[in-house]
Structure formats: C-alpha cells, structure tokens
C-alpha positions in Angstrom: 0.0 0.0 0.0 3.1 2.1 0.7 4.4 3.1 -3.0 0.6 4.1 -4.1 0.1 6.4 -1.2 3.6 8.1 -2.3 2.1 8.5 -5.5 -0.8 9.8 -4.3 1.3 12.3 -2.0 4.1 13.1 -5.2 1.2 13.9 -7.2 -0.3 16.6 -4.5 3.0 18.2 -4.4 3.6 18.5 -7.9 0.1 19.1 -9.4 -1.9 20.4 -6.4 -6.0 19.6 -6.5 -8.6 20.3 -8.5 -11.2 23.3 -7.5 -14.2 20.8 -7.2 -11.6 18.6 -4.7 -10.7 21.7 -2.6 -14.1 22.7 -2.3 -15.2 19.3 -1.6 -12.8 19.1 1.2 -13.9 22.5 3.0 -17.5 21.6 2.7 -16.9 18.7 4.6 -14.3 20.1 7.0 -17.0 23.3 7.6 -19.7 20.5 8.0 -18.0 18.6 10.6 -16.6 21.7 12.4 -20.4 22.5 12.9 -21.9 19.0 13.7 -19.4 18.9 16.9 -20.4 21.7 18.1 -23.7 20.9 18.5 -22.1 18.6 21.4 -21.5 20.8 24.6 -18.0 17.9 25.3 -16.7 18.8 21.6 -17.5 22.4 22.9 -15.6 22.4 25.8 -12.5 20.7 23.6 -12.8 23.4 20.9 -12.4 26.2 23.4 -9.6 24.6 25.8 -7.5 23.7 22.6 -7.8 26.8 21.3 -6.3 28.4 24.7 -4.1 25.9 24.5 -2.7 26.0 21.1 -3.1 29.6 20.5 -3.5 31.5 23.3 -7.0 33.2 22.2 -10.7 31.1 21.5 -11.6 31.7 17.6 -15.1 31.9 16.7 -16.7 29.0 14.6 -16.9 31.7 12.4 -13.6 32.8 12.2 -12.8 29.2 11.8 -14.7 28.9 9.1 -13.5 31.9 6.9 -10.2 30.7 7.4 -11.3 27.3 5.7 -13.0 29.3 2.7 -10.2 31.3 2.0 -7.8 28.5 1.5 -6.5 28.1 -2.2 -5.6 25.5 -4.1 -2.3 26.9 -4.6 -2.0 27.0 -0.7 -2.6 23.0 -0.6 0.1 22.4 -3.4 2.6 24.8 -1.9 2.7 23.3 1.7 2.3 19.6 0.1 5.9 20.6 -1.5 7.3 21.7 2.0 5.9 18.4 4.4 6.3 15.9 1.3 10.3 15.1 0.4 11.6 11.9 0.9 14.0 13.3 3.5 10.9 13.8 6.0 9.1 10.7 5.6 8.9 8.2 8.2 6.8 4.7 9.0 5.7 2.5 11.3 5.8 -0.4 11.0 4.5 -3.5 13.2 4.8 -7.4 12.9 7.7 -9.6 12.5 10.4 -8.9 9.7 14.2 -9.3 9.7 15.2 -5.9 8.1 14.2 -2.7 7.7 15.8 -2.2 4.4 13.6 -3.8 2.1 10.9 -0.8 3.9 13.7 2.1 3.6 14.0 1.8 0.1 9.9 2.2 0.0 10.0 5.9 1.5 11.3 7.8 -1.3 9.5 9.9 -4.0 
C-alpha cells in the first residue's frame, strides 16, 4: 500500500487539486466543524484547545472563513514543504528481519 500512497502524495505536491476537490474538502471540514459543536463535550475541547494552542478562542466563524479562504495553490505549496523523501517516516509493526527492504519504499 506504501508506494501508491507516495504516488498519491508526489502527485499533491507536484500538481496540487482540483477546484471541485478543494471545495469538496472544505464543505466537509465546515460540516464537521459545525456538527461537533452541537455537542457541549466537543464544545468544551474546541475552546480549551484553542487556549491551549493559541493563546485566544476563535469563533466558529472565524474558523470557518479561514477554511474558505484557503487556495488551491496554498494545498500544493505546503504539500511541496511536508512531502520530500528526507521527512518521511513509518511505522511499522509485525515480525520482519530488516528494515531495508521498507527504507527503500520511503522515497519519491
């Protein structure tokens, strides 16, 4: 399953997504952003994370413009920082005598 999911990863970073795919994406990130907080636990995560990560609480709102004003160009751009075969790493569990037959996996 490895060398498919590099492909699918090498071809992020090189030719980004589609409009209908981004917009896809934040219509279901929004959507489940605003199911949760119809839960007062998911609430109470939502505003202690964001004291905790950031030091203020942002609005659902907020959140939410954020979201819609990502680009497509945005997506591609960071997928060419976080995705280089120097910065990939795996787990992997079960019985096997050497991890070099795996190492040679994690490249692009």
């Amino acid at each position: 399953a490895i060398p498919p999911m590099l492909a699918e990863l090498a071809q992020l970073r090189e030719d980004g997504v589609s409009e209908e795919e981004l917009l896809r994406a934040k219509e279901i990130a929004k959507g489940r952003l605003l199911l949760r907080m119809e839960d007062t636990r998911n609430v109470s995560g939502w505003l202690g994370g964001q004291e905790l990560l950031s030091g203020r609480v942002r609005t659902v709102e907020e959140v939410v413009e954020q979201v819609d004003g990502v680009s497509a160009w945005d997506v591609q751009r960071l997928a060419g920082q976080l995705f280089r075969s120097e910065q990939l790493f795996g787990a992997i569990v079960g019985p096997y005598r050497s991890d070099r037959r795996f190492q040679s996996l994690l490249s692009f």
